[in-house]
N, C-alpha and C positions, 0 to 999 in steps of 0.2 A: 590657645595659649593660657598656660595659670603661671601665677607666682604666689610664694607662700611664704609666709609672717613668721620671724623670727624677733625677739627681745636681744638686740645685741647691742644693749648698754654697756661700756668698757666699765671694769670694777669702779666703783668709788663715783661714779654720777648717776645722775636721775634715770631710771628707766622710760626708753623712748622704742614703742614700735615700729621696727625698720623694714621696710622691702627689701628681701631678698632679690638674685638673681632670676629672671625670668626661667621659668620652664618651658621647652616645647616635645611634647607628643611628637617622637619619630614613628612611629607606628599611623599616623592618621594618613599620609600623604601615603603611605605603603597600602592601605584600607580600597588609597579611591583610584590609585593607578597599578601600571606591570611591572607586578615585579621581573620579569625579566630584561624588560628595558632597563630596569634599576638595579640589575647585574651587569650589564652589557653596555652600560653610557660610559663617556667620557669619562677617566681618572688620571687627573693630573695635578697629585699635590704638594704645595709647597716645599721643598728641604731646606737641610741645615745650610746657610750660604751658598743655598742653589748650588750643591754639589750634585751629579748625577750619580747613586748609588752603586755600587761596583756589586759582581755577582757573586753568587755564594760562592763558586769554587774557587775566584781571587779573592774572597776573604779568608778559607782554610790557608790559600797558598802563603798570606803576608799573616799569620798565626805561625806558621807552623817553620816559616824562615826568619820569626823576630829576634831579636837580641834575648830577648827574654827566656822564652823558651827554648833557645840552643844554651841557654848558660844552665838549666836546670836539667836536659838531656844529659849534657857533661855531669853534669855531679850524679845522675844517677846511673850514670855509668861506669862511674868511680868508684859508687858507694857499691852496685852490684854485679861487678864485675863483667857485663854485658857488655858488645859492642858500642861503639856510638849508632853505626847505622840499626842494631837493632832496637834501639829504646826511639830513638829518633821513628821507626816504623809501627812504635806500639805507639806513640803520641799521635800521630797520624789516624791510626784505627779509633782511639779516643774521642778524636776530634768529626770523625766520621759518624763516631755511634750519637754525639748531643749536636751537630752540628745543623741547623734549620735549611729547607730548599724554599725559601719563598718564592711562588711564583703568585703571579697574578691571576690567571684560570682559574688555582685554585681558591683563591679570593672569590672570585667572581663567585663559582658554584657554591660557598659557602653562603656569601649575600644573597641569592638565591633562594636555597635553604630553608636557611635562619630568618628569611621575611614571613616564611611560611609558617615555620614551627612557633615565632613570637607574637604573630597574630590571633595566634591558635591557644600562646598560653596566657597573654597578658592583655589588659585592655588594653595598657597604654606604658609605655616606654618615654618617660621624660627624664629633660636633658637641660641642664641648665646655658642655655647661649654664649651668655657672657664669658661661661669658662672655657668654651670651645674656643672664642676667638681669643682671650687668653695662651690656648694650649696653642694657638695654630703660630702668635707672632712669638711664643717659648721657642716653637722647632724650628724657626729662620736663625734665631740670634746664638744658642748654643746647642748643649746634647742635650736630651730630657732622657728623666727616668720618669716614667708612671708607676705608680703606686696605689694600684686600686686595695680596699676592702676586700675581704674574700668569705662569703658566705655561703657559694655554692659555684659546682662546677660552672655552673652559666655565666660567670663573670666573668672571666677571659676572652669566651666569645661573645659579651654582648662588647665590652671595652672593641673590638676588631672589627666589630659589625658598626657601631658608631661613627668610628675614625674613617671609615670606607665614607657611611652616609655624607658625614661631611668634607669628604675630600680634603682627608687630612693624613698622614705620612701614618701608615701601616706599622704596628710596635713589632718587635719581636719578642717571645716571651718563654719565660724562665718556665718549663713547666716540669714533672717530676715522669720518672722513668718508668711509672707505672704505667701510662698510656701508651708507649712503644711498643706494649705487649700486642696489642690490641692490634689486629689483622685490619689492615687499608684504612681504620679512621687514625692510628700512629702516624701512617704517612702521610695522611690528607692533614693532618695537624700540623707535621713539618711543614708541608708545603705551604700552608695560612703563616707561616712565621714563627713556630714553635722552635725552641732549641731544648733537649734534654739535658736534668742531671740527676746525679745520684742524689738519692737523702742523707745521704753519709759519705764525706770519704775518706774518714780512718784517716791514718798517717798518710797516704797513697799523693807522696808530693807530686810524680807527674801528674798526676790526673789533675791536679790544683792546679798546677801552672797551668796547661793546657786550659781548663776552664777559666781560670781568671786574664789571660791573656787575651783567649777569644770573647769575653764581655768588654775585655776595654778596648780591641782594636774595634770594637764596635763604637765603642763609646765614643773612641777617638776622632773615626774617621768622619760622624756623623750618621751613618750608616742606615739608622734607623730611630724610632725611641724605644729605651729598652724598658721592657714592663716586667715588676717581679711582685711578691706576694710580700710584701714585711713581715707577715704573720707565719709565715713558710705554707701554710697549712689552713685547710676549713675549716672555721671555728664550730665547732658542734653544739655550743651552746649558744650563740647569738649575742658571747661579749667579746672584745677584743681582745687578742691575744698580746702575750709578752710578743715584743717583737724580735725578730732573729735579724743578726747584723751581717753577717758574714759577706751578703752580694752588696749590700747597703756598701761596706769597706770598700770593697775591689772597684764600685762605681765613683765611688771620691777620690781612690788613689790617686787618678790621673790628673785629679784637680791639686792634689799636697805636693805633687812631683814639677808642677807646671808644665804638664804636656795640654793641657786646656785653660782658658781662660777663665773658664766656669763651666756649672752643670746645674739643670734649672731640674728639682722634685718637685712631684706636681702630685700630692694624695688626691684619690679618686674617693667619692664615698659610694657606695654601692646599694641601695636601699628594697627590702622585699616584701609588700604588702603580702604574700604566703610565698614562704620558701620552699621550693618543690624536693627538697630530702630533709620537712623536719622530720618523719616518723621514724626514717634512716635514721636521720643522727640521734634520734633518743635509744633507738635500739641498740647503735654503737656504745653511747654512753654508759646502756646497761649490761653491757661485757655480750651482747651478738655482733661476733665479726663483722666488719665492713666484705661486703662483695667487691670479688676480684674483678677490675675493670677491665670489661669484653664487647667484643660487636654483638656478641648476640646478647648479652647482657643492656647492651644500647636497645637494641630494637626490640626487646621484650620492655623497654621504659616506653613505648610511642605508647603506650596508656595515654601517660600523664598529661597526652594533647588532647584528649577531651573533659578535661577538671578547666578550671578558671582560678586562676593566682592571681587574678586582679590587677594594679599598676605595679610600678618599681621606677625609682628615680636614681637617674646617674649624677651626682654635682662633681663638677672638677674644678678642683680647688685652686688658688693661687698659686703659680711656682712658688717654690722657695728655691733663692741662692746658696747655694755649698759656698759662694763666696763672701756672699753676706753673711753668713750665718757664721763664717770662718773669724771673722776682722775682728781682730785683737783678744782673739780664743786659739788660734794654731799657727805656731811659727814653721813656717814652712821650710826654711835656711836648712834645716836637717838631713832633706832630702839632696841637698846638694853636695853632700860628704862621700855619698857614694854614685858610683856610675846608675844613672836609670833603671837599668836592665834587672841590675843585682836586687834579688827580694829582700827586701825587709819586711819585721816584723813593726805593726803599728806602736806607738809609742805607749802608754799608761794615758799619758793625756790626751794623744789622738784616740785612742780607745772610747776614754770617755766622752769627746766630743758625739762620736759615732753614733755611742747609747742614747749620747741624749739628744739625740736630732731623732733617732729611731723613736723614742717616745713622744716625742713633739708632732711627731708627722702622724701616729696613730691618733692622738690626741686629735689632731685637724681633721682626721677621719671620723672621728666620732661624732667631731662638733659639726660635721656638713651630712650626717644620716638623715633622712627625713623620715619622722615617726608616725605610723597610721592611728586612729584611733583604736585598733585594735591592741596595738601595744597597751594601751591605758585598764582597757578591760581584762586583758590577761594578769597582769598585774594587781587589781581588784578580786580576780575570781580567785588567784592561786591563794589570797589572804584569807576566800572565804571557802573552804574546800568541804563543805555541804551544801556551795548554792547559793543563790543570791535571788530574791525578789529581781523582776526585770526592773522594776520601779527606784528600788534601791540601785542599783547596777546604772542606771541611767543618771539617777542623782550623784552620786558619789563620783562618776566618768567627769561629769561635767564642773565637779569641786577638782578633780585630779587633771583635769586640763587647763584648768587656772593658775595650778601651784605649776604646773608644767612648763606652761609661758612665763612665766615668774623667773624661774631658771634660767630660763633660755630656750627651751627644747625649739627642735624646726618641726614644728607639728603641720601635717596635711592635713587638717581638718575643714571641713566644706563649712563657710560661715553662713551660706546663705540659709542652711538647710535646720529643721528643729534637730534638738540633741537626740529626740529618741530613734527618729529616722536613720542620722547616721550610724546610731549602736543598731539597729535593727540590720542593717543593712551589710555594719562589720562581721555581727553575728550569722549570715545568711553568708555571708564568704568561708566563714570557719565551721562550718559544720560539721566539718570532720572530727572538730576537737570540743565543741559545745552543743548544747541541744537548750532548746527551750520548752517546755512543756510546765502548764500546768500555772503559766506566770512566774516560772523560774527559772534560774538559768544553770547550771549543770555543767562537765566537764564530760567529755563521752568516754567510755572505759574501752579501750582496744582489746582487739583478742592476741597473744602473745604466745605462741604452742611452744611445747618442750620443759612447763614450768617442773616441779618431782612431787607438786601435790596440789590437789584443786586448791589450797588456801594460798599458797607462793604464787600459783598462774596469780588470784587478785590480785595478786600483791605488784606484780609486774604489772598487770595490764594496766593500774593505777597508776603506777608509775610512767608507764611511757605518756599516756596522756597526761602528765603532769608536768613530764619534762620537758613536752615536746611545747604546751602554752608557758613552760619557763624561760625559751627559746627566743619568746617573743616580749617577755618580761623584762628578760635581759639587755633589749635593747637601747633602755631604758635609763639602763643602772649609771652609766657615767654622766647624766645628769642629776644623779642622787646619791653617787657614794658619798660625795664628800659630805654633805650637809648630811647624809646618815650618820656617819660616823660621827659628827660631833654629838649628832641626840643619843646615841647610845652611851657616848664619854662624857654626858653630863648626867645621865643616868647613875654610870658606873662612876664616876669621880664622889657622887652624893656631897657636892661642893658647889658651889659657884663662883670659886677662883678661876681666873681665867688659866695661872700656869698651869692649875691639876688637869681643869677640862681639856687643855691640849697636852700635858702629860700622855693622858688617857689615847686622847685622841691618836696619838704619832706610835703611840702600843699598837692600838689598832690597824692601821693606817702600814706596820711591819709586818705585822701577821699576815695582812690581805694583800698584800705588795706582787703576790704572783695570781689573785684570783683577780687584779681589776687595774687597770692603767694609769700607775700613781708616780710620777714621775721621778726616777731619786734625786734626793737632792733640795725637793720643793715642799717639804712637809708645811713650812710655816707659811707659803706662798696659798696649799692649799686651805690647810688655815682660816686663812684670812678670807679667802673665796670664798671658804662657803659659810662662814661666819655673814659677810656680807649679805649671802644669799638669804636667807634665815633672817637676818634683820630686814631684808627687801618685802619679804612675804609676812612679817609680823608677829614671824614664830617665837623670837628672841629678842632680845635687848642687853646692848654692852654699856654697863654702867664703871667706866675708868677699869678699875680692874678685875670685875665682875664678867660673868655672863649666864643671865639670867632668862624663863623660862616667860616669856608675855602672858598674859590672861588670856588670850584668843590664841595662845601657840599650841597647845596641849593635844589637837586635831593633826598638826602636824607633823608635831612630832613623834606623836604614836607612831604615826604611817612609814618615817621616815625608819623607826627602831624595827617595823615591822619587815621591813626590805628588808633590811639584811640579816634577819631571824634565820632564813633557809641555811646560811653561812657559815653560819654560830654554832647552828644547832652540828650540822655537817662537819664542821672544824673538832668541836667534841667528843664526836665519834670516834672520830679517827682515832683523838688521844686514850678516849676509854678503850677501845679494840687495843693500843700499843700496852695500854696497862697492864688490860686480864689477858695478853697473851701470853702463854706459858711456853712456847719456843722460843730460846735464847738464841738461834740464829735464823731468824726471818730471812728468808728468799726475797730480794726485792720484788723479782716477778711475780711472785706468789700474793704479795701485798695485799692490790686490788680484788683478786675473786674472794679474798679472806673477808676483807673488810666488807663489801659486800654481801655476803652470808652473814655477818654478822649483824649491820644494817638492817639486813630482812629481818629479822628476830626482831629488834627494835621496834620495827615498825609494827610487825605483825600485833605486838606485846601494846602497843599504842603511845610510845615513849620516843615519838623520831617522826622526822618528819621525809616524806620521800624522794623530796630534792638530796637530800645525803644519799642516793645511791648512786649519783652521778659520777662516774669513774674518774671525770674533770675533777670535781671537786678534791675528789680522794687524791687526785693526784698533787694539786692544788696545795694540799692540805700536807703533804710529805714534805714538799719541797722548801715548804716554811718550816717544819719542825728541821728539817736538815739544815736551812738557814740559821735559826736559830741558833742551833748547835745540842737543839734536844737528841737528836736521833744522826747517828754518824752510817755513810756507805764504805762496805769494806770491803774490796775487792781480792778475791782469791779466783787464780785460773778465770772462767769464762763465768763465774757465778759471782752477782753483790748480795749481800747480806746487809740486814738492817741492825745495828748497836743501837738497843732504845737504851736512852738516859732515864728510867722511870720518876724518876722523883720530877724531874725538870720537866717530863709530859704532864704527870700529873699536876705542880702546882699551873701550868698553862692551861691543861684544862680546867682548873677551879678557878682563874683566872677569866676563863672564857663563861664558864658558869655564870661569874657572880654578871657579867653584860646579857646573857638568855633572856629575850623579852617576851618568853612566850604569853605573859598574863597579858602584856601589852599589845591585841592585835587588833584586825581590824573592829572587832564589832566594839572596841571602845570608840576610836572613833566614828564609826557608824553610827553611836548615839549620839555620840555630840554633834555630828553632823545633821541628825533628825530633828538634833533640840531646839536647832539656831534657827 
């Protein structure tokens, strides 16, 4: 059994170190006994008011005979002039091709499996208790949604493999249409409790109905707990994604309508001491396609069971009430203007409830990740990108785990053990991506084929290894954006009024709005947090209407301007590439591999740093200039076109400029760290 130390002082009092929730190792009890008795024992778990779960083919049957769905058959058979019985037969095949066959067998041989293959990858699999029995007395009292993190394929089945261990109600889960392809594990997926759907579906209102119908008689009946991705998607860099709302909606519906009394979310945080596709996803990020997901494409990965990924920790968070969270924010009386059945569109203010429960609940996911110490040295090495004395490296972990807990982080760090031991030991896990030689520490350069000349291959292979400990940097960042952002807006404000430095700051703070989970709406809220934080650790001091920079803050603040230097610098690009391009109608599609190519020059040139070649970013980086309203999409026929504003790119890049902290990096404070 371990438990691990979090600082979760509420804003505005004294800091007090808290015991978190107990963890326990489900893997140790799988070490010393069968797993196949631990397929084949008794499962008999709680449900929702001890209903006994109806079969999948009486769930298609009461989907596909609901109010609902025969009111939107009719209008599409109005609107295309097709039978009733034949629309009513294609809704039916729809419901066929996402519809899940849970059985239990195939449970079983999954547990089976998966006790095999997680002993094989990970030392240890912890779980925190307390949120288990949390989750278990959630699925007696109403419906739950689970809402795990998603940073790799393995997080759906470890979430099924859990809920089995502790004889707790089996989820069903939202997953994407690409695995249907895939010959017998498609179906063995169904059969674990999968349900497919498309990544798009266009105007195609049957297919809507039909899917949102069959999530809420689920929802309804009790049926199961339904588990979806908030993020849609694997994050490839290792920060949180904007979150997509769309199943978020359809799972509240039936709370705004009153066909339930409640609906209890319950964010999962998902945590990976080494993620077994980061090389994949730096490759993706660097414009090499993702592999098309295949069984042989699976069993050409049984490599990856003789590497060591070390632990990973699952915390499952508090429910949260849809009805709580509702009271005296959505007036429900609305819903009672029209018959049930009939679809409406969500309201403007139910909308934005929606959003911002989407952001709250990612936010809980962030704040329940548990970080290894390797996080702290990725971090450290990406600022020092020729290297670091191991000595240095160890000092500097060990100031950067202090400011850490400062914060708040949920650090796993071994207290018993000396600091160099555990960096010794993180570095011995990551060798794929560092080397030590010589008393120094290093980033290892991959070999990347297909580059168009031996100076470009460097230049990738640099990059993937950069991106892929960015990965791990990243994890990081939502306990540091905000107190970043305000050291870089007291930089750039060159003021110490408190209105400019958050002036500055809420600029910033719009710009990054799609590269980090900032909640809208809470600009001064955050503010103030991390103002706090800052004053907690010493950095700063608010003198009435001042905020000023402490004599001992100057170390952290560097560091903090030096995080989001990759951002800055990335964000610039973009706008210089939109300046000197000489195509008045930019292919959106075209975008990425442009900017890219052009990146590479940069870098090669020694003027850019190689985090900008991350196709996130670039994308990141568009989707603010289009916010803004620098850069407009305009759609003709099946092609968008980009309208740059140049004037309005360009002063937001000299904008962005005059914040570039590049003089400001680590080896400033590296000294000052050596001086003290």
């Amino acid at each position: 059994m371990l438990f691990l130390l979090r600082d979760c002082s509420p804003l505005g009092r004294d800091p007090v170190l808290k015991k978190r929730d107990d963890f326990e190792d489900v893997l140790e009890e799988r070490r010393n006994s069968s797993d196949l008795r631990y397929a084949l024992r008794c499962y008999t778990p709680a449900l929702y008011k001890g209903l006994v779960p109806c079969k999948a083919s009486m769930l298609k049957s009461i989907v596909l005979q609901s109010d609902s769905l025969q009111y939107v058959v009719g209008q599409v058979s109005a609107e295309c002039g097709e039978s009733r019985e034949a629309v009513q037969e294609e809704a039916a095949l729809l419901l066929e091709e996402m519809a899940h066959r849970l059985q239990l067998g195939t449970i079983r041989f999954f547990a089976f499996t998966l006790s095999k293959a997680f002993k094989a990858l990970f030392r240890g699999v912890c779980v925190n208790e307390e949120g288990i029995q949390r989750l278990q007395q959630a699925i007696q009292e109403h419906p739950v949604v689970l809402l795990p993190s998603h940073r790799s394929y393995m997080d759906f089945l470890m979430m099924s493999y859990i809920l089995y261990t502790y004889d707790l109600a089996l989820p069903v889960i939202a997953a994407g249409m690409d695995f249907i392809s895939m010959k017998f594990v498609g179906e063995m997926l169904r059969m674990s409790g999968a349900f497919f759907i498309r990544r798009s579906f266009g105007g195609d209102k049957l297919y809507w109905a039909v899917f949102s119908e069959y999530v809420k008689t689920m929802l309804r009946n009790g049926y199961a707990p339904i588990e979806f991705f908030l993020e849609g998607t694997r994050s490839r860099t290792g920060k949180s994604l904007t979150p997509k709302t769309g199943l978020l909606n359809i799972v509240m519906e039936p709370f705004f309508k009153g066909e339930v009394f409640d609906v209890n979310l319950v964010p999962v945080s998902i945590s990976y001491e080494r993620i077994l596709e980061e090389s994949l996803y730096a490759r993706e990020l660097l414009g090499v396609p993702k592999p098309k997901e295949s069984t042989s494409g699976l069993l050409k990965a049984r490599r990856i069971l003789s590497e060591d990924y070390g632990s990973m920790h699952v915390y499952f968070g508090h429910p949260v009430s849809i009805r709580s969270l509702a009271q005296g924010h959505i007036s429900r009386s609305q819903h009672n203007l029209l018959p049930r059945h009939i679809p409406q569109k969500p309201t403007a203010d139910t909308q934005a409830f929606v959003n911002d429960t989407a952001f709250r609940l990612v936010r809980l996911q962030e704040e329940n990740m548990v970080l290894k110490p390797w996080v702290l040295l990725a971090t450290l090495l990406l600022q020092n990108p020729d290297g670091m004395d191991l000595s240095t490296l160890t000092e500097q972990a060990d100031w950067l785990r202090r400011l850490a807990l400062a914060f708040g982080a949920f650090l796993d760090w071994p207290d018993h053990e000396p600091c160099s031991k555990v960096i010794s030991s993180s570095l011995a896990l990551h060798k794929n991506l560092v080397c030590v030689s010589g008393g120094r520490v290093r980033l290892v350069v991959e070999e990347l084929p297909g580059a168009e000349s031996a100076t470009e291959e460097a230049g990738f292979n640099r990059a993937v290894s950069v991106l892929s400990c960015a990965s791990y940097r990243n994890q990081i960042l939502h306990l540091f954006v905000r107190p970043a952002l305000i050291a870089v807006a007291m930089q750039t404000a060159n003021c110490s009024r408190k209105d400019e430095v958050f002036n500055c700051f809420n600029f910033l703070r719009n710009v990054f709005s799609n590269e980090f989970i900032l909640c809208p709406g809470a600009a001064v809220q955050d503010f103030e947090e991390a103002c706090y934080l800052l004053g907690k650790c010493g950095a700063v001091q608010e003198l009435q209407q001042d905020l000023v920079m402490s004599q001992s803050g100057q170390t952290t603040l560097a560091f903090l301007c030096s995080v989001l230097d990759p951002f800055l610098q990335g964000y610039q690009v973009v706008c210089r590439y939109l300046c000197e391009e000489l195509e008045e109608n930019l292919l959106e599609n075209k975008f990425v591999p442009a900017v890219r190519s052009f990146t590479l020059q940069l870098i090669l040139s020694g003027t850019c740093c190689y985090e900008a070649l991350s196709s996130d970013l670039q994308k990141n980086a568009l989707a603010a200039l289009i916010r803004l309203k620098a850069v407009r999409r305009v759609k003709a026929g099946d092609q968008v076109t980009l309208k740059v504003n140049k004037i309005a790119v360009n002063s937001l890049e000299d904008t962005l400029g005059k914040t570039n902290v590049q003089h400001i990096n680590i080896y400033l404070y590296s000294s000052l760290l050596n001086n003290k």
